[in-house]
C-alpha positions in Angstrom: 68.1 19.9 136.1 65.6 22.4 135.1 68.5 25.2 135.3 70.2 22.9 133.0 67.9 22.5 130.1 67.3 26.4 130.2 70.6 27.3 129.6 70.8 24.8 126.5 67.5 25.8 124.9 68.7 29.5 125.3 72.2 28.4 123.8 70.9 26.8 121.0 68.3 29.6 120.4 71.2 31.9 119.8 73.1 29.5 117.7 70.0 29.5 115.5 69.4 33.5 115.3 73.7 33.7 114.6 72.8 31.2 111.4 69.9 33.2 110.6 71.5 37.0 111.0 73.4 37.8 107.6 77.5 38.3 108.3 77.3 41.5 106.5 75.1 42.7 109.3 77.2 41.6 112.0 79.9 43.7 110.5 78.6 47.1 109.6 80.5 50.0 108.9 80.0 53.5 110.6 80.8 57.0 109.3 81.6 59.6 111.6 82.8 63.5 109.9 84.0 66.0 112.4 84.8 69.9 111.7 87.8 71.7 113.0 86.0 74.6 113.4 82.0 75.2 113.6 82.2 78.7 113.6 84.2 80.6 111.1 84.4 83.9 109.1 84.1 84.8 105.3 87.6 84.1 103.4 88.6 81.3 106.5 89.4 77.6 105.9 87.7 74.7 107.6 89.1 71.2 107.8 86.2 68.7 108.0 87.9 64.7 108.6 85.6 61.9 108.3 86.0 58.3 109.2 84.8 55.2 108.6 84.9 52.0 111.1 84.6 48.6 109.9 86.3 45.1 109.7 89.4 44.8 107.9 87.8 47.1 105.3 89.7 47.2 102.3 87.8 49.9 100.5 84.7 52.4 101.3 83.5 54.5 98.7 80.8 57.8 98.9 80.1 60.9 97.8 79.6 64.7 99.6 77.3 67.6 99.4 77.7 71.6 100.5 76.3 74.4 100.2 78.7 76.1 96.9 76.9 80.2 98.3 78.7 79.7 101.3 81.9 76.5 100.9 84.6 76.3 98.1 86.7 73.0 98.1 89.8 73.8 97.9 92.0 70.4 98.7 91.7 67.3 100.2 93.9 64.1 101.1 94.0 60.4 101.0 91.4 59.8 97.8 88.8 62.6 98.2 88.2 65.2 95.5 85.5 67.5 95.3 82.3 65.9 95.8 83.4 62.2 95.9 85.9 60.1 98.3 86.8 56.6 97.4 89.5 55.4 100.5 91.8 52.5 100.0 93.5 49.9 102.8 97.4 49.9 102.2 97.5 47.3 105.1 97.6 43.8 104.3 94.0 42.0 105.4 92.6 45.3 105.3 92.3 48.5 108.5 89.5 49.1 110.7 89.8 53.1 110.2 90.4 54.8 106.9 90.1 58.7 107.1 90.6 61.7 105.0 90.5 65.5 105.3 88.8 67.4 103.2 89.5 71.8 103.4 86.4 74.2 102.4 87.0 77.8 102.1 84.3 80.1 103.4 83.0 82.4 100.6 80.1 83.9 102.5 77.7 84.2 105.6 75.5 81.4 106.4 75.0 78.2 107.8 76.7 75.3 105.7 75.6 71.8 105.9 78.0 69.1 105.1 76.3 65.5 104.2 78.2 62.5 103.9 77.3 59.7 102.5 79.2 56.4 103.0 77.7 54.4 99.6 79.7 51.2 99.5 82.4 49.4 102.3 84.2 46.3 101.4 86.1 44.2 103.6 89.4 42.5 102.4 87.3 39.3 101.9 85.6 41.2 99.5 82.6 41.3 101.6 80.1 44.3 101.8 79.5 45.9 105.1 76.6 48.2 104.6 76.4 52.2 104.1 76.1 54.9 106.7 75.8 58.8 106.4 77.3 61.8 108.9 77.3 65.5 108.6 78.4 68.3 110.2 77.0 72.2 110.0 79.8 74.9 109.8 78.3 78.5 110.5 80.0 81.5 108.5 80.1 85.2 109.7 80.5 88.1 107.6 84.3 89.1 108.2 85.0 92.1 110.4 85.3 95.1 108.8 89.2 96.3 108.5 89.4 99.8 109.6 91.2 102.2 107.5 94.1 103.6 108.8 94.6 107.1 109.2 97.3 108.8 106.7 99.7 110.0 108.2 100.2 113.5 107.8 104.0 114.3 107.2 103.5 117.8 108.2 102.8 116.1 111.9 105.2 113.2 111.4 108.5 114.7 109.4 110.6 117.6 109.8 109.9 121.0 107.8 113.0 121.1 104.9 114.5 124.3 103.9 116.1 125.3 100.9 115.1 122.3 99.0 116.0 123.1 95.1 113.3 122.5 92.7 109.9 122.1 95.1 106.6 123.8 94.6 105.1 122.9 98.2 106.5 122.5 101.5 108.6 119.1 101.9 109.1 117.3 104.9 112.3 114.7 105.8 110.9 111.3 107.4 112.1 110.6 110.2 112.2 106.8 109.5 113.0 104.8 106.3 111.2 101.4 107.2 109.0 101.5 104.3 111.2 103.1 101.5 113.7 101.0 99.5 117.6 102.0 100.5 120.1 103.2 97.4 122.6 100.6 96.9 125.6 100.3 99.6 123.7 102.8 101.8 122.6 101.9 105.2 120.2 103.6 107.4 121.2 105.8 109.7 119.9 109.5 111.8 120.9 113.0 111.5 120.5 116.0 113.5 118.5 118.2 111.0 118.0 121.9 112.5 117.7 120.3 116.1 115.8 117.7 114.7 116.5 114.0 114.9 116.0 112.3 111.0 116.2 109.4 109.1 119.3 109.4 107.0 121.2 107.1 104.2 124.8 107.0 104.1 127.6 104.9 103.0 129.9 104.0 105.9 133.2 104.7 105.5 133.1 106.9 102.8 132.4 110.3 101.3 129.2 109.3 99.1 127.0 111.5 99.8 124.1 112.0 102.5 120.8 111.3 101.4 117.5 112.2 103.0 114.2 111.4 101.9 111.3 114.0 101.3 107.6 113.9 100.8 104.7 116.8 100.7 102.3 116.6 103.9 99.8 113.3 102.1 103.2 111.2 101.4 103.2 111.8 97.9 106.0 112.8 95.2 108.6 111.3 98.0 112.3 110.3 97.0 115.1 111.3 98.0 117.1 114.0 98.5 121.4 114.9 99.0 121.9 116.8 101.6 125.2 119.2 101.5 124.7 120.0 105.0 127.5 122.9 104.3 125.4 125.6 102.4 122.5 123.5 104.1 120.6 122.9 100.5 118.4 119.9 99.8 118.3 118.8 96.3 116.8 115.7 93.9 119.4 112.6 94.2 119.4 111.5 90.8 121.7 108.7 88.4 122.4 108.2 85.1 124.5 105.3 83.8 127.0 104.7 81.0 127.9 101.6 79.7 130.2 100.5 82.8 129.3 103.2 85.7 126.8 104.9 87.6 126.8 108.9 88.2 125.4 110.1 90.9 124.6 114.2 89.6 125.4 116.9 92.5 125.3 120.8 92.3 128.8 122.5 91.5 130.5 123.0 95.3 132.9 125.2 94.0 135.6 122.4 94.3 136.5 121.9 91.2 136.2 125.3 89.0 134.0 125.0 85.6 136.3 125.4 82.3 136.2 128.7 80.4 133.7 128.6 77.8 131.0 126.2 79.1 127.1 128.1 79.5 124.7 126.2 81.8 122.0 124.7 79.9 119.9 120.9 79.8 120.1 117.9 78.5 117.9 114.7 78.3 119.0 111.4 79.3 116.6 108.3 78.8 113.7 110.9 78.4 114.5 113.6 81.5 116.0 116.7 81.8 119.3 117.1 83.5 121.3 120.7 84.4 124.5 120.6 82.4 127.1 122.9 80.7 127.8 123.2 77.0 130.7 124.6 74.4 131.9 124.2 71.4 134.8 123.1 70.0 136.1 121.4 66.8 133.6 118.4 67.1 131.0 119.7 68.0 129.0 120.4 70.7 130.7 119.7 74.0 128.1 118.4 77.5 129.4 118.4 80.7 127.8 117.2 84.1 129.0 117.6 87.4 128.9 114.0 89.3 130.6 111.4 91.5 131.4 108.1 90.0 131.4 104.8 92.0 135.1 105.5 92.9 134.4 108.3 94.4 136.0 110.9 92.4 134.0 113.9 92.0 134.1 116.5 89.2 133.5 117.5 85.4 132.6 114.3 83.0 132.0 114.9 79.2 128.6 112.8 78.3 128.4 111.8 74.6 125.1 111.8 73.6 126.1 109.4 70.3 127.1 106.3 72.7 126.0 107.5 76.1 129.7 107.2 77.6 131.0 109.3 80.4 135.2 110.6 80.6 136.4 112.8 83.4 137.0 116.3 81.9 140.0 117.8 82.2 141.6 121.5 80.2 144.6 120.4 78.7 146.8 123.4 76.6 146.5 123.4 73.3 149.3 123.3 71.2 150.0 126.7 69.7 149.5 127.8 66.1 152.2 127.1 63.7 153.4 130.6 62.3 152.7 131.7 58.5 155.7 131.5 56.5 156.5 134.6 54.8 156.6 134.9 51.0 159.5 134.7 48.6 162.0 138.1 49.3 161.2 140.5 45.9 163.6 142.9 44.8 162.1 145.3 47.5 162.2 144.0 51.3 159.2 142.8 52.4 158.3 143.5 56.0 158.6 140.4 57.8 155.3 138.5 59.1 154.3 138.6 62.8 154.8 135.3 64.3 150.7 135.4 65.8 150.1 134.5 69.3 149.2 131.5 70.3 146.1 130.4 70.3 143.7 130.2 73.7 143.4 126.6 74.6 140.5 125.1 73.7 138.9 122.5 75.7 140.1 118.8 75.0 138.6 115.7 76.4 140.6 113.6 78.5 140.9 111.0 81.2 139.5 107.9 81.1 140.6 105.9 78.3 137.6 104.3 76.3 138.1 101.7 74.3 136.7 101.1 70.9 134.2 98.8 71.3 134.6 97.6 67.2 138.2 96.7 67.8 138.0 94.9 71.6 135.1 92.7 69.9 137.7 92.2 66.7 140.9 91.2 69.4 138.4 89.1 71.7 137.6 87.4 67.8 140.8 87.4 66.9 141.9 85.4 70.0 139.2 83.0 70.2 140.3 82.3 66.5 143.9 81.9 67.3 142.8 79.3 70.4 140.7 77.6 68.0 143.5 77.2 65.9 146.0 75.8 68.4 143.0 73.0 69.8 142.8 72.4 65.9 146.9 71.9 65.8 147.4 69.6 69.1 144.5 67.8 68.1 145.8 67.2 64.5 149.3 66.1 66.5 147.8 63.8 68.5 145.7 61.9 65.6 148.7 61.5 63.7 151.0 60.1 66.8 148.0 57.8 67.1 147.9 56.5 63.4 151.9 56.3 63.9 151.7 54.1 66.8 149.2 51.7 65.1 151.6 51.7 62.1 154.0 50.5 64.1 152.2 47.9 65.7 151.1 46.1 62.7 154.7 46.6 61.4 155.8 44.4 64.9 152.7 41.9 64.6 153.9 41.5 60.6 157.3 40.7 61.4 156.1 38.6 64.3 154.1 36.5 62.0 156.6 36.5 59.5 159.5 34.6 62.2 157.2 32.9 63.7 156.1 31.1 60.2 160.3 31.0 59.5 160.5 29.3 62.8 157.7 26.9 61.8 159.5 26.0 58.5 
């Protein structure tokens, strides 16, 4: 019986001590923040997540501190921005956990000390449920330092070039082209060079021609080079575009002769010097450089300086002198005039035909004028067939009428 009036004196002391304990103390929130990483280096990125634990919590609002000497923020998710985090329920009657993540970047050494401080909690009965703060400390090292690589030293690495046109100081062919940007259509390939196994770029299937690529012994003044493995020469691969085609410039082989007349000399294109060969004739001065152009034909092409067009150069005879009539027979014989011999051809351009770009913009007007013209006509033909049509349905709807009232007469 005793037993018995114990236990009810003790339940009814804990009914009283439940009536006198506020609810929001019953239901108190925690805050817990948690690093990813408590050791890190100088430029690295640490992910920090914190969470908060309630009852059907709704919202919990708060604010955090760092050290700015040694964290950056640099993004966050779920409602946090830098220095403030204000997380929001999406589930109906509120979520016991609401978390976010919150990224620092490491700026220097030190030790960083994250506080947190969870300010306000509300349940989704709009009841408080207290405050609560966390941190975490994130040590930062000074970042190893990178060590510098040792230049290569082509003179080592590449393969001694000979003959190579146009260098003041030994070059050297690399014997790979991983880091160096490949013409277009070429493809990487190698080349037995004096023994020697080389990096080379060819196009496959084709008689473009080789290319190598050069450098002094520290790397510099690289590019590269044609190889005319024949005479065994190395010279500068260099372009020069018209309005339509790329050249590629090569050394006279001997495969196509140079026309009478013409004196080696240079000439600038878009500010640098080029080997060519001039002459004179009727015109004006006459350029010609030896190339390939993408079709592959190689030989003479004429460069106008005026318009900055390439044609293939070709002699053609010229057509010969027309002979001096003799004067009007006196009463004494004249001697007749000597028909003179005809003239030594002179150098005429021909080959590729170049049109006038004045009179292909005038035909392309010209045309789009004339189809103008004809959307103008079948337009026109097709408003008028309408307006006919609707003519002659009123016409049928008057005559309609006009029976109908007859009939009703």
């Amino acid at each position: 019986m005793k037993v018995f009036l114990h236990k009810k004196r003790l339940a009814l002391l804990l009914f009283v001590v439940l009536l006198i304990v506020p609810a929001s103390a019953l239901a108190a929130a925690s805050l817990s923040a948690e690093a990813d990483a408590k050791s890190i280096q100088a430029g690295d990125t640490v992910n920090v997540t914190i969470t908060v634990s309630g009852k059907n919590m709704s919202v919990a609002e708060g604010i955090f501190t760092y050290d700015p000497a040694v964290l950056a923020f640099s993004e966050s998710t779920d409602g946090v921005s830098d220095g403030f985090f204000n997380l929001v329920s999406a589930q109906k009657g509120g979520s016991n956990t609401l978390s976010a993540r919150i990224s620092f970047t490491a700026l220097g050494a030190g030790s960083a000390n994250i506080e947190i401080s969870l300010e306000k909690v509300l349940g989704y009965d709009g009841k408080e449920q207290g405050s609560a703060q966390a941190s975490v400390t994130v040590s930062v090292a000074q970042p190893q330092a990178t060590p510098t690589p040792t230049p290569l030293n082509y003179a080592n690495e590449g393969v001694l070039a000979q003959n190579v046109k146009g260098a003041a100081e030994n070059m050297y062919i690399w014997r790979s082209l991983e880091n160096v940007t490949l013409p277009s259509r070429y493809q990487e390939t190698t080349l037995n060079y004096h023994g020697e196994t080389v990096a080379a770029a060819t196009v496959p299937d084709s008689d473009a021609p080789t290319l190598l690529y050069l450098s002094n012994a520290a790397g510099s003044l690289g590019g590269y080079y044609i190889y005319n493995q024949t005479a065994d020469t190395l010279y500068a691969h260099q372009t020069v575009s018209s309005v339509s085609k790329t050249y590629i410039l090569l050394e006279p082989d001997g495969m196509v002769p140079l026309p009478e007349g013409f004196t080696e000399t240079t000439i600038t294109i878009d500010e640098k010097d080029y080997t060519a060969w001039k002459a004179q004739d009727a015109q004006g001065d006459v350029y010609l450089l030896y190339a390939r152009n993408s079709n592959g034909e190689v030989g003479y092409y004429a460069y106008n300086p005026a318009d900055e067009s390439f044609q293939r150069y070709a002699v053609m005879p010229a057509r010969p002198a027309q002979p001096t009539l003799p004067p009007e027979a006196t009463a004494e014989p004249v001697p007749a005039t000597p028909v003179p011999e005809p003239a030594t051809p002179a150098p005429e351009h021909t080959g590729t035909i170049s049109v006038n770009s004045t009179l292909f913009y005038a035909v392309c007007g010209a045309a789009a004028l004339l189809f103008l013209l004809m959307v103008a006509f079948v337009t026109l033909r097709l408003v008028e067939d309408a307006r006919r049509k609707r003519k002659a349905a009123q016409r049928k709807a008057e005559r309609e009428r006009a029976k109908a009232r007859e009939l009703e007469q």
